[in-house]
Structures are given as C-alpha cells and as structure tokens.
N, C-alpha and C positions, 0 to 999 in steps of 0.2 A: 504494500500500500504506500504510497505516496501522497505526503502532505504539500497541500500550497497555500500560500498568504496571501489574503484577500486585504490590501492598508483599504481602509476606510477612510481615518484619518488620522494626523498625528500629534499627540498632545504630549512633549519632551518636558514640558513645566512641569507637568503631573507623573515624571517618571513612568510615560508609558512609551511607548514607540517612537520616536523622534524621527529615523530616515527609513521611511518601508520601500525605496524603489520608482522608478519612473513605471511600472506596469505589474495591474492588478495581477498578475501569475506570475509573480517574479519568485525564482527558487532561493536566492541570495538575500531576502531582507531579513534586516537587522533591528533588533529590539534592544534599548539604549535607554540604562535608567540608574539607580544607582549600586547595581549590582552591573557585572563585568558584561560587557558587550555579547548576547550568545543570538545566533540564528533561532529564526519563528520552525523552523525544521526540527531546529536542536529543542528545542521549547517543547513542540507536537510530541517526540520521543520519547520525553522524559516522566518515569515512573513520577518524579513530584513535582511540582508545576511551580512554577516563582510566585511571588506576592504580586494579588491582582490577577491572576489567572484562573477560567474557569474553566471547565471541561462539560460540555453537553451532551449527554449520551442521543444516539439517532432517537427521533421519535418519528410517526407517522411518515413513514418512506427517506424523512429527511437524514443529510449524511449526519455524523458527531462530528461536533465542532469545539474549537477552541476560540476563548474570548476571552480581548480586554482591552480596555477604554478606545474600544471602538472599532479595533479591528480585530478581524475574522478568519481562522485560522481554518479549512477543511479538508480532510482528505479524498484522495479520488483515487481510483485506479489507471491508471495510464495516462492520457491526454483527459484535458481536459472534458466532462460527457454535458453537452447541452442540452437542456432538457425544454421540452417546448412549452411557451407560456402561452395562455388566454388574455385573451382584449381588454378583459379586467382587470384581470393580474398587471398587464403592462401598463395599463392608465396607471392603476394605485402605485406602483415600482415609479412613474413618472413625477406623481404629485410627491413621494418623498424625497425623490430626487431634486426638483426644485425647491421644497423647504430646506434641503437639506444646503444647496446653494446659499439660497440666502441667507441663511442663520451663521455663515462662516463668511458670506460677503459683506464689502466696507466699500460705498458706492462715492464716500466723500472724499478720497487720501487723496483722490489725485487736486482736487480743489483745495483741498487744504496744502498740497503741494506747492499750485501755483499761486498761492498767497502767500508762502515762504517766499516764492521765487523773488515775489515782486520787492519783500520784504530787504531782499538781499540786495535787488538794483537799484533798494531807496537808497541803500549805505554800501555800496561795493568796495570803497575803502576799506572796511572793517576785514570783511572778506580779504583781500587782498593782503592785510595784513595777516591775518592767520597765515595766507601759504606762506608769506615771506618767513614767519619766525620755524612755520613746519617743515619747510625747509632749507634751514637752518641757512640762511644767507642768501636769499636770490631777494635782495631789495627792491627789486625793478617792479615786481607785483604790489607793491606797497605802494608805489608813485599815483598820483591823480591819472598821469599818462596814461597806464595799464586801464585803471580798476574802473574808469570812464570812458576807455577804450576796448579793448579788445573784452574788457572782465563784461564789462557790460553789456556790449551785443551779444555776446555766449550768454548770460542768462535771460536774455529777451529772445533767442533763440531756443533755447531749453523748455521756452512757459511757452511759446508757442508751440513749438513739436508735445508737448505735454497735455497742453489744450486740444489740438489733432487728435489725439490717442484718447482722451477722453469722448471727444464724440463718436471716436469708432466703437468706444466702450457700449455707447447709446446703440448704436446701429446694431450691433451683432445682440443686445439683448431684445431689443424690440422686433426684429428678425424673426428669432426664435420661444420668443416669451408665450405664442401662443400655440407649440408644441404638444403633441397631448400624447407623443407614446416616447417620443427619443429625444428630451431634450436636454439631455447628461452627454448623450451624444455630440450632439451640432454644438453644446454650447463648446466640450471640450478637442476638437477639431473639426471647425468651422475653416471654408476656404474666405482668409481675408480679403481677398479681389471679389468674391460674391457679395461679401457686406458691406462694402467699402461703396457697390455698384448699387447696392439696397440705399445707401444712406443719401448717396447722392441723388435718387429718382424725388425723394422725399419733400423736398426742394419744390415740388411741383402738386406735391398731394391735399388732396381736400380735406376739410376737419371732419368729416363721415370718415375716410380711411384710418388717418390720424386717432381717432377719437375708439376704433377698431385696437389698432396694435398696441394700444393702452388700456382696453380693455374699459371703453366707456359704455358703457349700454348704452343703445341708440335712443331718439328721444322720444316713440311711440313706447320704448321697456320705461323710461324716465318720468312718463307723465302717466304712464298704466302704475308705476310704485309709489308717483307722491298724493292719489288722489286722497289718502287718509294725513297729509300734511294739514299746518295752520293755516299756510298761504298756498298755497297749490302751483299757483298762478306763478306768483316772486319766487318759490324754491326753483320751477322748471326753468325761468328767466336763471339764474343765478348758475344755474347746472350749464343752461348754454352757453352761457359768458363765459362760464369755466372750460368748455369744452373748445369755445373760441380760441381762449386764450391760449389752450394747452396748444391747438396746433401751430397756431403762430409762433410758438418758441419752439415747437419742431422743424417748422421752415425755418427759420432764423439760424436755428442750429446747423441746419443742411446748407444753405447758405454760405454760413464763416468756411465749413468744412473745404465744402468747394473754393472758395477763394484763396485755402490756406493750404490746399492738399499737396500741392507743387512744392511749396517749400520742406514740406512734412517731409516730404521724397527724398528732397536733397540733405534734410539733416542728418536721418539717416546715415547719409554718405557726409560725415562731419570736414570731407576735404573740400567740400566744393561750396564751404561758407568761411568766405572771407571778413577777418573778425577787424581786419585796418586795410580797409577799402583802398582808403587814401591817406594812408600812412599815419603818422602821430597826430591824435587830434587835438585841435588849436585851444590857446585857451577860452575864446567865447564858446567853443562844442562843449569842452568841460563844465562851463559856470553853466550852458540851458541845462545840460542833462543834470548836472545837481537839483534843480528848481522843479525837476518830472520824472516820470520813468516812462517815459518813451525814449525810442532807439528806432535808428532804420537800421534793416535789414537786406543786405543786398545776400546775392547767390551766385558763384561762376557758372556761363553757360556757354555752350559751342552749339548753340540746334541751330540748322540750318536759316538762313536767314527767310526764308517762304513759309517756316514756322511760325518764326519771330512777329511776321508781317500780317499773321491770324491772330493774334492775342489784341486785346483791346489798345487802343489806342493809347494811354496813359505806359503799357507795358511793352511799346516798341523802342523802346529810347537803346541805342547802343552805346557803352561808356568801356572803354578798352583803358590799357596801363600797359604802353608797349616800350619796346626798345628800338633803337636806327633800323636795326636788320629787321625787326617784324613790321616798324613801319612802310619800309622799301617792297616789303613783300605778302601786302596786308591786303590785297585781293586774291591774291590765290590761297595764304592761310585760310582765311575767309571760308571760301569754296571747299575745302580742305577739311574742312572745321577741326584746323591745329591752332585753332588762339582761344584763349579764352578773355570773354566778355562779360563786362560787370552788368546783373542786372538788377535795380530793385525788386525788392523780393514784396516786402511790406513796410512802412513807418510806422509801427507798431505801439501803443501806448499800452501799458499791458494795466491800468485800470481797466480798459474794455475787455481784456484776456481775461482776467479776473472775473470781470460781470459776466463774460459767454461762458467763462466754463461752471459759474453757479448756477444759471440755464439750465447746464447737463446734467448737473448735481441733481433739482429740482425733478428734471425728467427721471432719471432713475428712479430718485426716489418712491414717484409716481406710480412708474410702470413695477414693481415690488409689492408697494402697499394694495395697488389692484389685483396684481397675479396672485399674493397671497391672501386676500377676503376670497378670489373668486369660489363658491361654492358653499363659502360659511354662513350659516344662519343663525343668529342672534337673535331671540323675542321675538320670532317671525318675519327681521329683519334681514337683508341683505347690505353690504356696502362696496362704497368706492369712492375713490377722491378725487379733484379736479383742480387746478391750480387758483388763488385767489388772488386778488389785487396785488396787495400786500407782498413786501420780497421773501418772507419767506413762511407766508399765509398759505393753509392746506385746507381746503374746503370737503369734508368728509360728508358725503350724503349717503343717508339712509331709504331704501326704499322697502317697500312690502308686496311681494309679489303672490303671482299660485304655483313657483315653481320655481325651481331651484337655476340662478344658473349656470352654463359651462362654458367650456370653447368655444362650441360651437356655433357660441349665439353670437362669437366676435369672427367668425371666419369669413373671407371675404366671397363678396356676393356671385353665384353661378353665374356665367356669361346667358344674354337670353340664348333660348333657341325661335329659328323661323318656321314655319310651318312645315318646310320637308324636314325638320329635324338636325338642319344645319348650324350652327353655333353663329351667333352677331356679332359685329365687329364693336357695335357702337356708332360704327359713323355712320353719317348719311349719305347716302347716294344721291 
C-alpha cells in the first residue's frame, strides 16, 4: 500500500505543516514543526503518530486516513484511482472550495501596497538613505539627484505595474466567480491572455452584464424581494443607483487597465524603462516633485514606425538620445529598428493610482461579499451589496423571495433563436 499527501493547507505558526509541495500527490512532502523534520510517508508508517495526529479508520467505502491541521494524509494502491462524482457532489466540492478561497484570501494588500508606495515617493530621500547606510557606502543614493531621480520614477513605476496586477486580480475573479462545478480549477490555472482579453471587453459592457458577474439580481428578482420593504419605491431606486454605480467603476477600471497595459508589459521587462531619461535632473524637476508625487514615465521603444503612427495622436511624438554615428545613420536604424526611442509612457500622479486601485479594492470586495451570501437564507431573507455614494459606503440589501437563489439566475442570457431554429446574431439586417 502506498501512502500520498493530500496539503490542504499550511499553518507553520501552529506547528503543523509548513512546506507540503507544489502538487497535491506529491511523495516528498515534509511536515515541519517542533519536532525534527520527518516525511507525511514516514508519518503514515508509523506505529505512533506525533502530537496532532489522527488516524481515521475506513468507514463507508471511504479509504483510512491520516489528519492534521488540515491536511490529509490517504492511502491508495498504485496510481492514483478516480472515483466518479455526481452533479451534486461536484457543486457542494465547488461551494467549499470557494469559501475555502476566500477565508485565506486578502483582497486589500495590494492597495495597501500602493499607498506604501506612494508613501515612499512622498519622502524618497529617507529611502534612499537607508540603501546608502545598507550598503555601507554608496552615498550617491542618498543625494536629492538619485532619490528625485531615478528612486522616484522606479517607485511611480512599481505603483503603476502594481495597480495593472490588481485589476487583472478583478478580471480573473469576476471571470470565474460564477463557476458552479471547477472553480478551484480556473481560479488556480487560468490562461492570463484569456482574462487579460475578458477585462479589456469590459470597457464596453452594460450595467445588466456588469450587474450579472457581480452577482446583482436583476431588477424584476429586486422589486419581486423588496415588495415587503418601508419604501418599496426609494429601496429599488437606491439598489439601481447602486447597480449604476457598480458598473461605472467596472468601466472605469477596464479603462485605466487599457490605457496602462503597455506599460505593464514593458515593466515586466524592467530594461526597457528608462529611470534618467534625460540625464540628472535639474534642480526646478527636484523642488516640483518635492511639492507632489507625480512623475513621468517614459518606456524604450523600437516598433516600427506605421505602429507608432496608429497610436493616438498625443503618443506619436519621437524623442531619440543619439550619438554622431546613429545620427548619420538614423534612417536606416530606423527601418532597422536598431535604435531605441524615448517614448512617454504616462505622467503619472499616483494620488489617482491610489484612488483607481481602491476602485478594485471596493470591486473585490463586492464581488466576495455577493458570491459568499449567494444561497444563504436568513429570516426568510436573502442578501447582496451594491456600492454606495460614500468612499467606502456598502449598501447591503435584503430581499424576501419564494426561492432560493443560484448561479444560475446570474448566467448570461441564451442567444435568441429564429424560427428555423437558427441562433440570432442581435443585429439587424
């Protein structure tokens, strides 16, 4: 018989498991706690079991297992045996899988990040000095030159690539949020070029679809739950506005994404941002950026110039840093694309980085507090939230329905059909 580790999850604090492996059948994980490092194998073997260990003899078909703070120890015979599940089974396996998500997810660090960030481009000096003393003599990073120069377009590049990563945060959950059999799956290998292509459509969607992937009940389920409200009338008014509201800051979101995703690309590739554009900056560039925390952001690019000449009007400008020999031979590099060309990327104020990515903040939030009520019943009640005036106002409505709801009731509407049974486009002819 052959035992395998099933990590769950890993709680090192609590002397349980600390590094169970990159894969749920991993033969090599390790259990790490204050007794000597032994394998979940060596564990399974063993006549007497460590503190915190429990042993579950098989009951009803199921294998004997070994448990503790949380993960799951089983044996099998050979490979792996799959055992086939029902529709029900895989829903309930789905809905624990998504509470189990969110009770370990933290949908704010990356905003609280980028409020560090900015915090640090208020004072980059300070910064600056730490590296100087941490490493132990390079005073140059300590100069105003540096820490208003090159320090500070790297951390106004950093809050921006940080703010990108957070709306693909939004994209890929509201994606998949309304998953009902694999969403442990998609959430934990998800193709990033599919969400990335999801987030960007979004930009263009209506508060109906919007209002869908958030999991709003539409507003004939909305005014069928509040007809036992005080005001009937003002609660459904207040649920719309809310439902306005939400999608406008999902456009808004898909928006910046799109206008920022270029540069997200090239941070990525942190050679192709040039942090002294134009060399030491002056002392009037030092004394503005003391007084703000904005920063422009330029990018090196070589695309062809018939690229260049498709981007908006504001982002054709060509700004070169050449030498005699590149100047003398500056139309066939050109063509060539062996030169590289400065281009604005963004002028960036990162108070608005700040304000966009508390946006995403809010939308997470959202989309959690809905996916986890979905289904719950309360007093006869159901709920769900909608965003409220207010920056960081949550407008929780209750309604009273005759039926419980699901996914179902959020999943997007069939295409018609025409009368031979052929599928509609939508448009007119």
């Amino acid at each position: 018989m052959v035992w395998r580790a099933l990590p769950l999850s890993a709680h090192s604090d609590s002397g349980g498991p600390a590094s169970l492996g990159s894969r749920s059948r991993t033969r090599n994980a390790c259990w790490t706690g204050p007794m000597s490092p032994v394998t979940l194998l060596e564990v399974a073997r063993s006549s007497s079991l460590p503190g915190g260990w429990v042993r579950e003899p098989a009951t009803n078909g199921r294998h004997p297992q070994l448990k503790c703070c949380g993960v799951v120890v089983v044996p099998t015979r050979g490979e792996w045996e799959a055992r086939p599940v029902d529709a029900a089974a895989r829903r309930a396996a789905n809905e624990e899988a998504v509470r189990h998500f969110f009770a370990a997810w933290d949908p704010a660090w990356r905003w609280i990040l980028i409020l560090g960030m900015r915090q640090l481009r208020d004072d980059p000096l300070a910064l600056g000095e730490l590296a100087s003393a941490e490493a132990n003599g390079h005073e140059s990073w300590a100069e105003e030159t540096y820490a208003y120069g090159p320090l500070s377009l790297g951390i106004t590049a950093a809050a921006v690539n940080e703010s990108a990563q957070h709306c693909e945060d939004l994209f890929a959950l509201l994606k998949f949020l309304r998953e009902p059999v694999y969403f442990a799956r998609e959430m934990a290998s998800y193709s990033a070029g599919k969400v990335v292509e999801f987030g960007r459509k979004l930009v263009d969607a209506d508060d109906a679809t919007i209002g869908r992937l958030l999991l709003v009940p539409d507003p004939e389920t909305v005014r069928a739950g509040l007809v036992e409200a005080a005001d009937p009338e003002s609660s459904i008014a207040g649920v719309e506005a809310g439902r306005a509201r939400l999608a406008e800051m999902v456009r808004e979101t898909a928006a910046f994404y799109r206008g920022h995703e270029d540069f997200h690309v090239h941070y990525k590739h942190g050679l192709k941002l040039p942090l002294s554009p134009f060399g030491i900056p002056t002392k009037e560039a030092i004394e503005e950026r003391k007084g703000n925390v904005k920063s422009p952001l330029f990018s090196y690019t070589n695309e062809p110039i018939s690229a260049m000449l498709r981007r908006p009007q504001p982002e054709q400008a060509m700004m070169f840093k050449l030498g005699p020999n590149q100047q003398a031979n500056l139309p066939r590099l050109v063509e060539e694309r062996n030169v590289l060309r400065l281009r604005l990327a963004h002028d960036v104020d990162l108070d608005e980085v700040v304000k966009r990515s508390y946006t995403v903040l809010r939308l997470l939030q959202l989309a959690q507090a809905n996916r986890l009520a979905l289904g719950q019943v309360e007093n006869g009640n159901q709920s769900f939230s909608v965003p409220g005036e207010a920056k960081w106002e949550q407008v929780d409505v209750l309604v009273k329905l005759d039926r419980v709801l699901a996914l179902t009731d959020f999943a997007e509407p069939r295409p018609a059909r025409d009368g031979d049974g052929k599928r509609r486009s939508g448009k007119r002819r």
